[in-house]
VEXDREN-602553 format. One record per residue (C-alpha): residue number from 1; residue in one letter; x, z, y. Coordinates in steps of 0.5 Angstrom, whole numbers, plus 500, padded with zeros to 3 digits. Example, Ala and Ser with C-alpha at 12.3 -4.5 7.8 and 13.67 -1.06 7.14 Angstrom:
BEGIN
n->1	res->a	px->525	pz->516	py->491
n->2	res->s	px->527	pz->514	py->498
This chain:
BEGIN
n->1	res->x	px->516	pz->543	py->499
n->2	res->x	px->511	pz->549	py->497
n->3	res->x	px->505	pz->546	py->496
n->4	res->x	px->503	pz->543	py->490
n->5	res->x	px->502	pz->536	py->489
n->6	res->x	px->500	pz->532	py->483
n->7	res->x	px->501	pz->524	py->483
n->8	res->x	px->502	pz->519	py->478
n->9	res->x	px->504	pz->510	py->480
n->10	res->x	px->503	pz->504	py->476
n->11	res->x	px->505	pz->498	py->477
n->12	res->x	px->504	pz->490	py->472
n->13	res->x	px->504	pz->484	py->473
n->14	res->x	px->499	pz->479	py->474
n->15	res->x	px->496	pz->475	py->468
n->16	res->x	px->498	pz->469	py->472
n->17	res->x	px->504	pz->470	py->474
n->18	res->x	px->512	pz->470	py->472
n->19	res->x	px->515	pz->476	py->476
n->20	res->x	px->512	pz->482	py->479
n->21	res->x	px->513	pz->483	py->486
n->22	res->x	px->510	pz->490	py->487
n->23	res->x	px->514	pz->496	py->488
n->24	res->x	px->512	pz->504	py->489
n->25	res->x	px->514	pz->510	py->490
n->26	res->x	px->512	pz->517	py->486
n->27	res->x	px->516	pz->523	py->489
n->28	res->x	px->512	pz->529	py->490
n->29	res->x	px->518	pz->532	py->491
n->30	res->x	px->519	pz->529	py->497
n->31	res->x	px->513	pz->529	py->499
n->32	res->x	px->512	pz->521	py->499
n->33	res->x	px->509	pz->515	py->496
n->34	res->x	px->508	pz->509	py->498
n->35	res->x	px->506	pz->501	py->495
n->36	res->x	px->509	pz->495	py->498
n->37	res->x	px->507	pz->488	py->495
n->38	res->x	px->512	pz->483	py->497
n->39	res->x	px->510	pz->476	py->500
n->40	res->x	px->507	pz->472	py->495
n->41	res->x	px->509	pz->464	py->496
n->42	res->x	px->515	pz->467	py->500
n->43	res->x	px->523	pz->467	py->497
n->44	res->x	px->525	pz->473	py->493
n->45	res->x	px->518	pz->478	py->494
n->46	res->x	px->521	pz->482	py->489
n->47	res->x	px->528	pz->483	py->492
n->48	res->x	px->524	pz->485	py->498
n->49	res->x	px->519	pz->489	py->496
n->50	res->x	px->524	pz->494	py->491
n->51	res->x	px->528	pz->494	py->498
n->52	res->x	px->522	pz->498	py->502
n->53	res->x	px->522	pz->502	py->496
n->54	res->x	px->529	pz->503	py->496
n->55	res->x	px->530	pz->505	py->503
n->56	res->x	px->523	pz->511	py->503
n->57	res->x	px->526	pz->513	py->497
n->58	res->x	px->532	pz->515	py->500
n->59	res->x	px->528	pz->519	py->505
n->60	res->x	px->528	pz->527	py->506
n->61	res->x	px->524	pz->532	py->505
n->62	res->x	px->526	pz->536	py->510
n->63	res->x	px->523	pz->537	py->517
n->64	res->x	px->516	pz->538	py->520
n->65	res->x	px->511	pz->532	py->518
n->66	res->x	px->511	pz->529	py->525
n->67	res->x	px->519	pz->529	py->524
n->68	res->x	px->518	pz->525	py->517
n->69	res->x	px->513	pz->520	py->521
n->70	res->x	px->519	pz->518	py->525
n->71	res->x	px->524	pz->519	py->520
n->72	res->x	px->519	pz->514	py->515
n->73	res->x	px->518	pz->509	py->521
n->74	res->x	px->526	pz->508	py->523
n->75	res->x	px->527	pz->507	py->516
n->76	res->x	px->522	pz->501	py->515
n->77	res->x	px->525	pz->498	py->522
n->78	res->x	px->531	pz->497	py->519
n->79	res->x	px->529	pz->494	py->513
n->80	res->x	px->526	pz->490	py->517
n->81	res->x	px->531	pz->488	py->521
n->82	res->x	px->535	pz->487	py->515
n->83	res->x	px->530	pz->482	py->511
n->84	res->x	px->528	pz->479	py->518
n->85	res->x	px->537	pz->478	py->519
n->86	res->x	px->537	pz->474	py->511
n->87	res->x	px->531	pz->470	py->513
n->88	res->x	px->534	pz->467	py->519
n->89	res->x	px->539	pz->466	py->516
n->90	res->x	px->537	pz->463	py->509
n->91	res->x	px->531	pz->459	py->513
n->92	res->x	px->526	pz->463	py->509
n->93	res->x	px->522	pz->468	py->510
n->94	res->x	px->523	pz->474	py->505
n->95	res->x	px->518	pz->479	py->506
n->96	res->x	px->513	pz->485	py->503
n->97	res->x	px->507	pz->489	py->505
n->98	res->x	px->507	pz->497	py->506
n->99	res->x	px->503	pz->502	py->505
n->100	res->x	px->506	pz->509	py->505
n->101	res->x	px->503	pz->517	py->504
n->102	res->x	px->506	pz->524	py->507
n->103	res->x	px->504	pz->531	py->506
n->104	res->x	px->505	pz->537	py->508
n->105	res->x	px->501	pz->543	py->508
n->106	res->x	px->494	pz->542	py->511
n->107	res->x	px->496	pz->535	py->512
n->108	res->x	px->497	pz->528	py->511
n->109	res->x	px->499	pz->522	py->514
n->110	res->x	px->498	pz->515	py->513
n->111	res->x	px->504	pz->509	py->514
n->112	res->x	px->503	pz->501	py->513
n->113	res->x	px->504	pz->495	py->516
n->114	res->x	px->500	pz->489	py->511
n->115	res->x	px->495	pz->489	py->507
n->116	res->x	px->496	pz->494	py->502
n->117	res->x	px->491	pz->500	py->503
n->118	res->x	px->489	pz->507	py->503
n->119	res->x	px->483	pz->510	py->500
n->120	res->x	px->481	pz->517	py->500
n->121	res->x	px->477	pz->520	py->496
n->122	res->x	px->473	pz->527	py->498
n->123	res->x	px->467	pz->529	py->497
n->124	res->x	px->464	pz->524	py->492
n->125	res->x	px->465	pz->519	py->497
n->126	res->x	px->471	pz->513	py->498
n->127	res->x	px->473	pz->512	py->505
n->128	res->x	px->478	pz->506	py->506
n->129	res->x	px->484	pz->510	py->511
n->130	res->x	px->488	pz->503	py->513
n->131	res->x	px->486	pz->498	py->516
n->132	res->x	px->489	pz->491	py->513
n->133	res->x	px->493	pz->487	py->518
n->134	res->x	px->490	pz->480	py->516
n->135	res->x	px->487	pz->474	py->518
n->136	res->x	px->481	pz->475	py->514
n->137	res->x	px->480	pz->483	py->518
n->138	res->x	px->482	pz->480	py->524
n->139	res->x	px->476	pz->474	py->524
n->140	res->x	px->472	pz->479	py->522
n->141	res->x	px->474	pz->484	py->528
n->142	res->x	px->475	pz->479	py->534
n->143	res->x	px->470	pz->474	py->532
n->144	res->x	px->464	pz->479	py->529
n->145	res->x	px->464	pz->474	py->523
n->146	res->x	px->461	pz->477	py->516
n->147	res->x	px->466	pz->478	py->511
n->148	res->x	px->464	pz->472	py->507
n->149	res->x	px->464	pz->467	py->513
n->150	res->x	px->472	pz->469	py->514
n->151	res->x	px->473	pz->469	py->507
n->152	res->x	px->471	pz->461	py->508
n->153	res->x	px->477	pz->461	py->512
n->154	res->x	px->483	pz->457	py->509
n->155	res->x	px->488	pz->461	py->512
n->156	res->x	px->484	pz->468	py->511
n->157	res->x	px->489	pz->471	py->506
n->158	res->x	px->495	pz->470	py->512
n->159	res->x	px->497	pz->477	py->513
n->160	res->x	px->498	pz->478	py->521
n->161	res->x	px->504	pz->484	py->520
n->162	res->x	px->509	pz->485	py->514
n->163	res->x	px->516	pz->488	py->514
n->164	res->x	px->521	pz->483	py->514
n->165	res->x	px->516	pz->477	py->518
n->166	res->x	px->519	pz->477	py->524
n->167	res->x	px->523	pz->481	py->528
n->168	res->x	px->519	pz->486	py->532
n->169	res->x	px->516	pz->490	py->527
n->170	res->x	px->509	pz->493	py->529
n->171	res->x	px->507	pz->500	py->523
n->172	res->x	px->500	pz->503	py->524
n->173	res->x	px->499	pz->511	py->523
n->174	res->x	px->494	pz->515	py->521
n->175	res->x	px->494	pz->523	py->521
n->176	res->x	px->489	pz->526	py->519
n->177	res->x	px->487	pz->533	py->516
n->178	res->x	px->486	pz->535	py->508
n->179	res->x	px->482	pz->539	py->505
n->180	res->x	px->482	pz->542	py->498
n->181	res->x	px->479	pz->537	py->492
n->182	res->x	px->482	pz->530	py->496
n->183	res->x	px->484	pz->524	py->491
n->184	res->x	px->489	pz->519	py->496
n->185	res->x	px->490	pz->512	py->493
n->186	res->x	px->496	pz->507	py->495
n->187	res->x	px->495	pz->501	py->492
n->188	res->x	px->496	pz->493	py->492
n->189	res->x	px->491	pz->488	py->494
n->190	res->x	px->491	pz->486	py->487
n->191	res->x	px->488	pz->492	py->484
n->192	res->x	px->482	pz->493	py->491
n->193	res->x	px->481	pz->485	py->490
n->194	res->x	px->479	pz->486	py->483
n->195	res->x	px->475	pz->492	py->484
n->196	res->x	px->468	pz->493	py->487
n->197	res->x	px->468	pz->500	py->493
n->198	res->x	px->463	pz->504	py->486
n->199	res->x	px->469	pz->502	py->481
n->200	res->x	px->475	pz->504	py->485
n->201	res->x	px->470	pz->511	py->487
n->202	res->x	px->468	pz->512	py->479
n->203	res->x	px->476	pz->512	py->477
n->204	res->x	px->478	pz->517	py->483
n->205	res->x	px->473	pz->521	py->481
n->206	res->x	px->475	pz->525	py->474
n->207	res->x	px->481	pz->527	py->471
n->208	res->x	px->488	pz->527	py->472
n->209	res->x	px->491	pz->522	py->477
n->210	res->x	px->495	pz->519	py->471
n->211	res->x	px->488	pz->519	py->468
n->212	res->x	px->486	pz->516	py->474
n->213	res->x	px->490	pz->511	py->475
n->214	res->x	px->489	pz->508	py->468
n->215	res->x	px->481	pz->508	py->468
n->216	res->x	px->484	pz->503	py->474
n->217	res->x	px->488	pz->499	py->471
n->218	res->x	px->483	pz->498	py->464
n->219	res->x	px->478	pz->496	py->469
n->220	res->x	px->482	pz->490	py->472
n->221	res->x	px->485	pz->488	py->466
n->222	res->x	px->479	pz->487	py->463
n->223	res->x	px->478	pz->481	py->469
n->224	res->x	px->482	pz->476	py->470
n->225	res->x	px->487	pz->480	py->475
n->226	res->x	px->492	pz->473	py->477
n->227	res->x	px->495	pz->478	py->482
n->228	res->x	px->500	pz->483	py->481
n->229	res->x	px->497	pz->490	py->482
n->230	res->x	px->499	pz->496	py->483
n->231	res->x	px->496	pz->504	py->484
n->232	res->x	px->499	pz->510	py->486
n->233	res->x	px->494	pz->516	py->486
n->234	res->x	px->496	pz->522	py->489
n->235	res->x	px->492	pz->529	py->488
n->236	res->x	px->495	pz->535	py->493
């Protein structure tokens, strides 16, 4: 791609927690990356998560930005149906969220189904891009209900889309324009859920992004972080 772009991912288990079921991918040469977290409390997180990955990695630079949407949403369709086909059969969900961020000159689009998020930092202030496919947000949405109302929810944490939950697989888009100075970040629940909007916009706001990724992780580990956590920080 002729644009230059500069990015830089992380990604660590949580301090509670066996196994690391987030993924991402770096690929600047491609022009994309992408968070996925697989379902936690489900079979093989892991495996699901690292197969999302695996299938945008294989994915081509080639094309307009429109053609690589739709190039990046069959993909994930037929991860999908490929995880939703060994969940039926082993009678247990396998499933992983997903976040994933294309450029192109000028351009920028934003895929996810879950609750893995996009940020975007521009002008010294942090815009959430994504919205979470959750029950908390829809409690939120649909019954106007205050965020700790919903939180008290037993099932808040449920996520209402995921690649792999069932077999007919809704992806959200988003396209927007960039501008010069613009700092995006992919991340995990893990990393947001531990941060407050002024952390998260004091890291992305100096340096590099591997400079940024680090200050982000810094701050999580300094708390309790039982959750896997993930950040992908890409700076066109």
């Amino acid at each position: 791609m002729p644009m230059q772009v500069h990015s830089a991912g992380r990604t660590q288990r949580g301090k509670t927690r066996s196994r690391n079921e987030d993924a991402f991918l770096d690929c600047p040469q491609q022009g994309c990356w992408a968070v996925a977290d697989g379902m936690g409390g489900h079979r093989d997180g892991d495996v699901a998560s690292q197969w999302v990955i695996s299938s945008l990695a294989a994915l081509k630079a080639q094309g307009s930005l429109d053609q690589r949407v739709n190039a990046t949403r069959q993909r994930l369709q037929a991860v999908n149906q490929r995880l939703e086909s060994v969940g039926t059969r082993s009678a247990a969900t396998m499933g992983s969220t997903v976040v994933a961020l294309l450029l192109e000159e000028g351009r920028a689009a934003c895929v996810w189904a879950g609750d893995s998020r996009c940020y975007l930092w521009r002008g010294q202030r942090l815009y959430q891009l994504s919205r979470d496919h959750s029950l908390l947000q829809r409690l939120m949405t649909e019954r106007q209900m205050s965020v700790d109302q919903a939180q008290a929810h037993p099932d808040a944490r449920a996520l209402t889309r995921a690649i792999g939950a069932c077999a007919s697989l809704q992806l959200e888009v988003l396209e927007l324009g960039t501008q010069p100075g613009d700092v995006f970040l992919l991340c995990s629940d893990g990393l947001y859920q531990a941060l407050s909007h002024g952390e998260l916009g004091r890291a992305l706001s100096a340096g590099t992004p591997q400079q940024m990724v680090d200050q982000l992780f810094t701050a999580v580990l300094l708390t309790p972080a039982r959750d896997d956590l993930t950040a992908v920080v890409v700076q066109p």
